[in-house]
SEVO-82427 format. One record per residue (C-alpha): residue number from 0; x, y, z. Coordinates in nm, 3 decimals. Layout:
N
n->NUM px->X py->Y pz->Z $
...
***
This chain:
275
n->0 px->-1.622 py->0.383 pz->0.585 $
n->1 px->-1.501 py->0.367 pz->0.922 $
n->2 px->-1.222 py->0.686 pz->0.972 $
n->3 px->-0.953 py->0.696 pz->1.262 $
n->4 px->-0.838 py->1.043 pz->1.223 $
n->5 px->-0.439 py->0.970 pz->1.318 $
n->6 px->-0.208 py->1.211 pz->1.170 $
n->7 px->0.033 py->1.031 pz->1.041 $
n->8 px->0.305 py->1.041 pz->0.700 $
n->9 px->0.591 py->0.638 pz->0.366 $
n->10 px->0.814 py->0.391 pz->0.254 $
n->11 px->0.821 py->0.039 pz->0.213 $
n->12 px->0.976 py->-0.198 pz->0.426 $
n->13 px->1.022 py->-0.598 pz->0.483 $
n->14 px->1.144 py->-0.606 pz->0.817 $
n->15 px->1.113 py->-0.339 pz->1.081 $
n->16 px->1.328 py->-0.218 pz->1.397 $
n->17 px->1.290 py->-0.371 pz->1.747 $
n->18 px->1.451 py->-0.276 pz->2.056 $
n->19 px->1.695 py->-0.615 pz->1.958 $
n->20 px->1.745 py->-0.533 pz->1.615 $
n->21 px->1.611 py->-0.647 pz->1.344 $
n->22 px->1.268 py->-0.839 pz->1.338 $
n->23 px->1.297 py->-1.126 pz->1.134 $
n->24 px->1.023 py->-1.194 pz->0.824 $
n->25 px->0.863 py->-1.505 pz->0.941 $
n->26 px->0.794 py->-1.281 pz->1.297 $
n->27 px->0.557 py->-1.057 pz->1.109 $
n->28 px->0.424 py->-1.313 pz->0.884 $
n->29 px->0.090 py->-1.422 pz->0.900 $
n->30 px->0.023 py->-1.803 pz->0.862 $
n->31 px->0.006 py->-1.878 pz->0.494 $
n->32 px->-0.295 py->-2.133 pz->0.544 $
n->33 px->-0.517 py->-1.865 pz->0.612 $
n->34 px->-0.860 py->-1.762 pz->0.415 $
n->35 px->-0.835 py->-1.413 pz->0.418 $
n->36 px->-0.639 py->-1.114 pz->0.390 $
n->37 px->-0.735 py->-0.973 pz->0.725 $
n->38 px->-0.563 py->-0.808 pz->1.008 $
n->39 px->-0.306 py->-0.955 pz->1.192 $
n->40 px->-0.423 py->-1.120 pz->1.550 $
n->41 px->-0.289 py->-0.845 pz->1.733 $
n->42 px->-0.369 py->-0.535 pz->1.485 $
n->43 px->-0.686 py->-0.495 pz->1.689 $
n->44 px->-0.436 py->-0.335 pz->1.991 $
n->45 px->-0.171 py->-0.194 pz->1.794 $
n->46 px->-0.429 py->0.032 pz->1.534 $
n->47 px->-0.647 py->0.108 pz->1.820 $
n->48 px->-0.786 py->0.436 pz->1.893 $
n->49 px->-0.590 py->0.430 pz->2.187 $
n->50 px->-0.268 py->0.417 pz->1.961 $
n->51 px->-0.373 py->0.718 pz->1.767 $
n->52 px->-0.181 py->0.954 pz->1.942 $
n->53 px->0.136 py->0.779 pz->1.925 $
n->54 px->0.129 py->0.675 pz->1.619 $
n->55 px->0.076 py->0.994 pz->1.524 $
n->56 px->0.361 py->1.162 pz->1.652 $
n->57 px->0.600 py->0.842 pz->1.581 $
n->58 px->0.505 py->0.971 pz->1.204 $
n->59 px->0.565 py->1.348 pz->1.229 $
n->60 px->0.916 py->1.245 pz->1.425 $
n->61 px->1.020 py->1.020 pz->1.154 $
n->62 px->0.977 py->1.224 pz->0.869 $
n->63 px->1.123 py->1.548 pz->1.010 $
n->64 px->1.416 py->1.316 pz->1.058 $
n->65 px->1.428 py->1.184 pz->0.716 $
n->66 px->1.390 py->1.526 pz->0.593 $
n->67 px->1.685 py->1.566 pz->0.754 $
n->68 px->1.940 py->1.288 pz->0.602 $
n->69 px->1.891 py->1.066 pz->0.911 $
n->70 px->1.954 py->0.690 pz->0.863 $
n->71 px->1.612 py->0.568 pz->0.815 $
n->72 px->1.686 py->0.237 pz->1.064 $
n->73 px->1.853 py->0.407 pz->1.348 $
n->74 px->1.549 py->0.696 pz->1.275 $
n->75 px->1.306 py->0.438 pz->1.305 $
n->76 px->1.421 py->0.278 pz->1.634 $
n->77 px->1.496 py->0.614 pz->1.775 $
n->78 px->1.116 py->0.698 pz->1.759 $
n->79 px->0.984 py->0.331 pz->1.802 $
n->80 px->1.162 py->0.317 pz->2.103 $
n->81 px->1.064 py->0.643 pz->2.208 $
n->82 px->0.696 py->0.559 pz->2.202 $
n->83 px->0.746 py->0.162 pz->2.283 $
n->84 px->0.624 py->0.058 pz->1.940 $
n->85 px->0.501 py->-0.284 pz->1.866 $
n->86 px->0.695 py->-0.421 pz->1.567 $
n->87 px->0.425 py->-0.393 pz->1.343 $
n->88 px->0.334 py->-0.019 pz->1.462 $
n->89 px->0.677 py->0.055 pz->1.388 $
n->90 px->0.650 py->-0.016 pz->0.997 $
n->91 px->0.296 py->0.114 pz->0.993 $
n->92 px->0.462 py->0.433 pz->1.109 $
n->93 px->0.762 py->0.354 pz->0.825 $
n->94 px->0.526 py->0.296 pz->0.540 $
n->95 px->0.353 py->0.658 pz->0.631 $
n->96 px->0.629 py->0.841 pz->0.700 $
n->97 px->0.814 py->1.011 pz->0.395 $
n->98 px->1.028 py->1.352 pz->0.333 $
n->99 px->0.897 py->1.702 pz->0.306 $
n->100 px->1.057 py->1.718 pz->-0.081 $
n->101 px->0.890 py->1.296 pz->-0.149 $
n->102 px->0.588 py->1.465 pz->-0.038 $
n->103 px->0.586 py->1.705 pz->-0.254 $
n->104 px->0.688 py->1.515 pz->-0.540 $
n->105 px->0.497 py->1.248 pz->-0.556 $
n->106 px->0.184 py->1.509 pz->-0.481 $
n->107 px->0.290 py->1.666 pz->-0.844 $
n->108 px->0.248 py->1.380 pz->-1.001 $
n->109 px->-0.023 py->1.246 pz->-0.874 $
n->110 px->-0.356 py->1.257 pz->-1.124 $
n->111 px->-0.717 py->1.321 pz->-1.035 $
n->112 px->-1.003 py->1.049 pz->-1.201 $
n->113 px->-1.100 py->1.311 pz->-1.458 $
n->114 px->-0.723 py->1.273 pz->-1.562 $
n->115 px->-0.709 py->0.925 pz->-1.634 $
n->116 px->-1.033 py->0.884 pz->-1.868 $
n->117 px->-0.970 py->0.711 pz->-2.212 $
n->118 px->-0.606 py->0.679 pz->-2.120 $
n->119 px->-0.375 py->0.350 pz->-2.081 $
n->120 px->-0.295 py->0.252 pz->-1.763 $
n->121 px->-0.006 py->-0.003 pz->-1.600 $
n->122 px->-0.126 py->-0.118 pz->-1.263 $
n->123 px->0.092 py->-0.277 pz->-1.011 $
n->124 px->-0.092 py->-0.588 pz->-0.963 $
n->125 px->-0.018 py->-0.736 pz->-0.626 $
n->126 px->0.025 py->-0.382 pz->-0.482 $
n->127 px->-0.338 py->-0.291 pz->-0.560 $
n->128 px->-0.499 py->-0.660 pz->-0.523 $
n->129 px->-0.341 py->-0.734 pz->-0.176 $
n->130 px->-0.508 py->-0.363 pz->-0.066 $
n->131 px->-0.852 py->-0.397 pz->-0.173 $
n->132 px->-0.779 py->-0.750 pz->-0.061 $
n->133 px->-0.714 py->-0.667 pz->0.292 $
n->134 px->-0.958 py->-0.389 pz->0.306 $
n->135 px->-1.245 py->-0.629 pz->0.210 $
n->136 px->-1.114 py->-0.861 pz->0.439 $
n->137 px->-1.087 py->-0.584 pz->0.771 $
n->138 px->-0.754 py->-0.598 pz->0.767 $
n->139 px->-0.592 py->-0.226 pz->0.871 $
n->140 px->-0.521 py->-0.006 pz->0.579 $
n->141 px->-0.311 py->0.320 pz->0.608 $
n->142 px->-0.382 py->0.639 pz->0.395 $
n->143 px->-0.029 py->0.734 pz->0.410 $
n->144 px->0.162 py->1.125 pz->0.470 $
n->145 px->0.159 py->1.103 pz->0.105 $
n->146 px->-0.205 py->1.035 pz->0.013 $
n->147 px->-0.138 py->0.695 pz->-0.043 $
n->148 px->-0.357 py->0.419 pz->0.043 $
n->149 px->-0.134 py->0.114 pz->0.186 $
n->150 px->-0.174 py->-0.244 pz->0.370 $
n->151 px->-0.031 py->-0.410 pz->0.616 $
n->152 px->-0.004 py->-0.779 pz->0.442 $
n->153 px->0.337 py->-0.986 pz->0.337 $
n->154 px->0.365 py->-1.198 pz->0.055 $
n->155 px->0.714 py->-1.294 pz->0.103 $
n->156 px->0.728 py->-1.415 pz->-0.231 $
n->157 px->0.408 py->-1.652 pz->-0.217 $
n->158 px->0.093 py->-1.544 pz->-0.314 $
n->159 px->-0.234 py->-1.718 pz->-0.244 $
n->160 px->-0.570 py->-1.673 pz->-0.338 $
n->161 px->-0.820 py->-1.607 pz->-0.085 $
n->162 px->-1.155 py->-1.563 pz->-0.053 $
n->163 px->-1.111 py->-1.211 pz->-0.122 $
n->164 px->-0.955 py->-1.242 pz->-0.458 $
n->165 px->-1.200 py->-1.254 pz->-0.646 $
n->166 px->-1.448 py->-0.988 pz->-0.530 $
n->167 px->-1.114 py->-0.764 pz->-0.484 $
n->168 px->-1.056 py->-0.778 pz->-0.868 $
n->169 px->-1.423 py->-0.755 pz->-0.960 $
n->170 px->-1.426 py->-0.425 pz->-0.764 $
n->171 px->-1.106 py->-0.326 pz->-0.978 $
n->172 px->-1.273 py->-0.386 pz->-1.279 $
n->173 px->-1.571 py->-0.234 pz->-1.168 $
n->174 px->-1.353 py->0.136 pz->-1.037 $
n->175 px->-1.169 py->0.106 pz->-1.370 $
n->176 px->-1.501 py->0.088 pz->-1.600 $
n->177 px->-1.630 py->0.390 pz->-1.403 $
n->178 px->-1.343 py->0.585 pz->-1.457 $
n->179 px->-1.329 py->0.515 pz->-1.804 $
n->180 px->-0.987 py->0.474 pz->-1.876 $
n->181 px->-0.840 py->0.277 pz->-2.149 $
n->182 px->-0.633 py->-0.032 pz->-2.180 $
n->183 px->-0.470 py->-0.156 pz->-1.869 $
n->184 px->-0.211 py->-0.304 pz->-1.791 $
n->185 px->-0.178 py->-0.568 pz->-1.489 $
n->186 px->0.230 py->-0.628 pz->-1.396 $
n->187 px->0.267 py->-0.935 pz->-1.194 $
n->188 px->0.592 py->-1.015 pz->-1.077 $
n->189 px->0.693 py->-1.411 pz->-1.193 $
n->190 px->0.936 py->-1.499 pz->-0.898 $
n->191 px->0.601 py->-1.452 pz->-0.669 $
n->192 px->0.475 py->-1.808 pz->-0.699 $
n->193 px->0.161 py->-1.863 pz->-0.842 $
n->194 px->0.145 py->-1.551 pz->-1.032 $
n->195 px->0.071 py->-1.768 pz->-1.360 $
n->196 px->-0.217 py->-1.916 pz->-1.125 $
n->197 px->-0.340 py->-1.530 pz->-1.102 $
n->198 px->-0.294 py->-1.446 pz->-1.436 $
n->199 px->-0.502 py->-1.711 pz->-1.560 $
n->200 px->-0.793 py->-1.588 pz->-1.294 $
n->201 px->-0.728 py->-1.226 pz->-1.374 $
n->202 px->-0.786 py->-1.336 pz->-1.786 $
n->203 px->-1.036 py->-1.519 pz->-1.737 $
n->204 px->-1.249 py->-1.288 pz->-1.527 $
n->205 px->-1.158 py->-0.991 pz->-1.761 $
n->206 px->-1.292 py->-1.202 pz->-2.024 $
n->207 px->-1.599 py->-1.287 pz->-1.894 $
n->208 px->-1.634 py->-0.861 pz->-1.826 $
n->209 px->-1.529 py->-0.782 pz->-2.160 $
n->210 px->-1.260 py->-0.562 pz->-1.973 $
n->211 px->-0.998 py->-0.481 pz->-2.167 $
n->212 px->-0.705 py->-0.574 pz->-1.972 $
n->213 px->-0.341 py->-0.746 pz->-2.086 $
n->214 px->-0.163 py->-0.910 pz->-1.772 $
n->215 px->0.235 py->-0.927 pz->-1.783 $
n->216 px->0.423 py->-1.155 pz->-1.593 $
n->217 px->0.817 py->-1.013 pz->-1.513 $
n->218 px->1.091 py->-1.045 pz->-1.355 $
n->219 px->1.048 py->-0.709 pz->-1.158 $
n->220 px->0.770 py->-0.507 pz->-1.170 $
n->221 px->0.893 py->-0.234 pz->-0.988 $
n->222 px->1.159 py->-0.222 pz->-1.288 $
n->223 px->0.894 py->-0.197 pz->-1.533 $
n->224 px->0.679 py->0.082 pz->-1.402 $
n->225 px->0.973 py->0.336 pz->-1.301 $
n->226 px->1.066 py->0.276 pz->-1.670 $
n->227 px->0.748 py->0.379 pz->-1.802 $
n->228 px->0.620 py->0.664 pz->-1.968 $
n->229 px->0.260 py->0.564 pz->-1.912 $
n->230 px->0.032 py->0.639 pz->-1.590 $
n->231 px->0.116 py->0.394 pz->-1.325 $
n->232 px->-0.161 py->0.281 pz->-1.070 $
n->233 px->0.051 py->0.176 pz->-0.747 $
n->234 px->0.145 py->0.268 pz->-0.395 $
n->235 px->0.474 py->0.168 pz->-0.351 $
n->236 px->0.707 py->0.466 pz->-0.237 $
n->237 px->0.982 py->0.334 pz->-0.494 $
n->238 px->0.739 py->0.355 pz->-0.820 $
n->239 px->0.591 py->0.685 pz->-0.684 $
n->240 px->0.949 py->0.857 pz->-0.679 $
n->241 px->1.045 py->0.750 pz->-0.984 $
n->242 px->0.753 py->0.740 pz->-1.196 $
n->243 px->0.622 py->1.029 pz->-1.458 $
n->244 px->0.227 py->1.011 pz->-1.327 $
n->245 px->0.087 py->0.780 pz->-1.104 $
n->246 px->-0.317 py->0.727 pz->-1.026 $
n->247 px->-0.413 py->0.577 pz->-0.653 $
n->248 px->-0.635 py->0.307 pz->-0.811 $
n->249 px->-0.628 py->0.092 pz->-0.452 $
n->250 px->-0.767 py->0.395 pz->-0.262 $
n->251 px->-1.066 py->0.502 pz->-0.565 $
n->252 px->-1.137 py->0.124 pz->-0.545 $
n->253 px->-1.179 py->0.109 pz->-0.154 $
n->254 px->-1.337 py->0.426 pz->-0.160 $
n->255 px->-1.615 py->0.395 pz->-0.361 $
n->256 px->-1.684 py->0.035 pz->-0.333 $
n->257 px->-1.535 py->-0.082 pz->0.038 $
n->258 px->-1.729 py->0.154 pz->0.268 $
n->259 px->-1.662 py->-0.104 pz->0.600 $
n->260 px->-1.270 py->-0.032 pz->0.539 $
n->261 px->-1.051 py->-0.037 pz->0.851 $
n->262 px->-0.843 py->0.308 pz->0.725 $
n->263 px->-0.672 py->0.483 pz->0.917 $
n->264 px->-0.579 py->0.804 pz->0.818 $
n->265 px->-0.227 py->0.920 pz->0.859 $
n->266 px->-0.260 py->1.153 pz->0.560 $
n->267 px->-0.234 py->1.523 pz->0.717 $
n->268 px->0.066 py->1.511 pz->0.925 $
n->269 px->0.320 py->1.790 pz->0.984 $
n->270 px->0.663 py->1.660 pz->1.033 $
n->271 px->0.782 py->1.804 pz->1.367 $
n->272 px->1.105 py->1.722 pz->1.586 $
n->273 px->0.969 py->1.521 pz->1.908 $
n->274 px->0.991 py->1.766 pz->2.207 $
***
């Protein structure tokens, strides 16, 4: 697996923070005709080596100022501007960026493999299929100031299957048989369209395995799994803070069967006031 040391810290966001404002959805939205789940046409310059250093400071700024009650928008234009951010960069640097006490909450709860053998499990479907997704696919994946392992991809509430899908799910199978856990759960959320579409695949596939998997469709996922008192497999900053254990099935899966990854790894950053 290909490692860019960057140290970097996370939260999710749909839109990010330009020097104008704003930046619309359909700005950072890849074409939705596309085949893969790869990187964005100009992720090759803005996850760079040469970005490292930037992007690693950018990180330690924002989260000393979250730590600190700052408004997370003006917080993130204050530092994007600072280091003339691209508008993706910027929420790279906003998904890996989190507070000192988020940090060390969602660390508490966070389980080792041994933890999770024999037990049930409720995964956060498109959050862990759009990641191993993008990572087979070379698009760039952040190990965030948290230890989380997120992507850089937008549904916008349309999912489509790419070439990936399937060998992304296999691999998912394949992590969860070797940890050995027990039942899980796939939560897809039903306003995405064509989540009946993945269901069926997702059934049928887990069939064929003789996995033994149950997929949901809901309203809101995210509702679900913060309700929960069962070990969540997700990334998203929302679940992770609100959750009673969580399991980073994405990053075991990339890990241990996506060795040409694109990670970058933001995961050891300090927060730190910009000089």
């Amino acid at each position: 697996m290909k490692i860019l040391q960057i140290a970097l810290p996370v939260l999710r966001v749909d839109t990010a923070i330009s020097p104008i404002g704003v930046i619309p959805d359909w700005f950072l939205k890849v074409p939705e005709k596309r085949h893969h789940r790869g990187p964005h046409p100009e992720d090759e310059t803005n996850f760079a080596p040469a970005a490292a250093a930037a992007l690693s400071a950018a990180v330690a700024e924002l989260s000393w100022l979250l730590t600190r009650s700052y408004a997370a928008n003006s917080a993130l234009k204050l530092v994007g501007d600072r280091h003339n951010l691209t508008a993706r960069q910027r929420i790279a640097v906003r998904r890996s960026s989190c507070t000192d006490a988020a940090l060390a909450q969602r660390a508490s709860r966070r389980l080792a493999p041994a933890q999770v053998a024999g037990r049930e499990l409720w995964i956060d479907g498109y959050n862990v299929l759009t990641t191993v997704e993008a990572g087979l696919a070379g698009g760039a994946l952040l190990r965030a100031r948290d230890g989380a392992l997120r992507d850089m991809a937008s549904m916008h509430g349309t999912w489509r299957k790419v070439r990936e899908t399937t060998p992304a799910l296999d691999l998912i199978g394949r992590a969860l048989a070797e940890l050995g856990t027990g039942p899980s759960v796939f939560w897809l959320d039903s306003p995405v369209s064509n989540s009946g579409r993945l269901r069926t695949i997702m059934a049928a596939l887990a069939q064929n395995r003789g996995w033994p998997w149950r997929i949901e469709l809901t309203p809101n996922a995210d509702k679900v799994l913060i309700a929960s008192d069962q070990i969540v497999a997700s990334a998203d900053s929302v679940i992770l803070d609100a959750c009673r254990a969580w399991f980073p099935l994405a990053e075991y899966t990339v890990e241990h069967y996506v060795p040409q990854a694109r990670l970058l790894d933001l995961a050891h950053v300090t927060a730190r006031a910009g000089p």
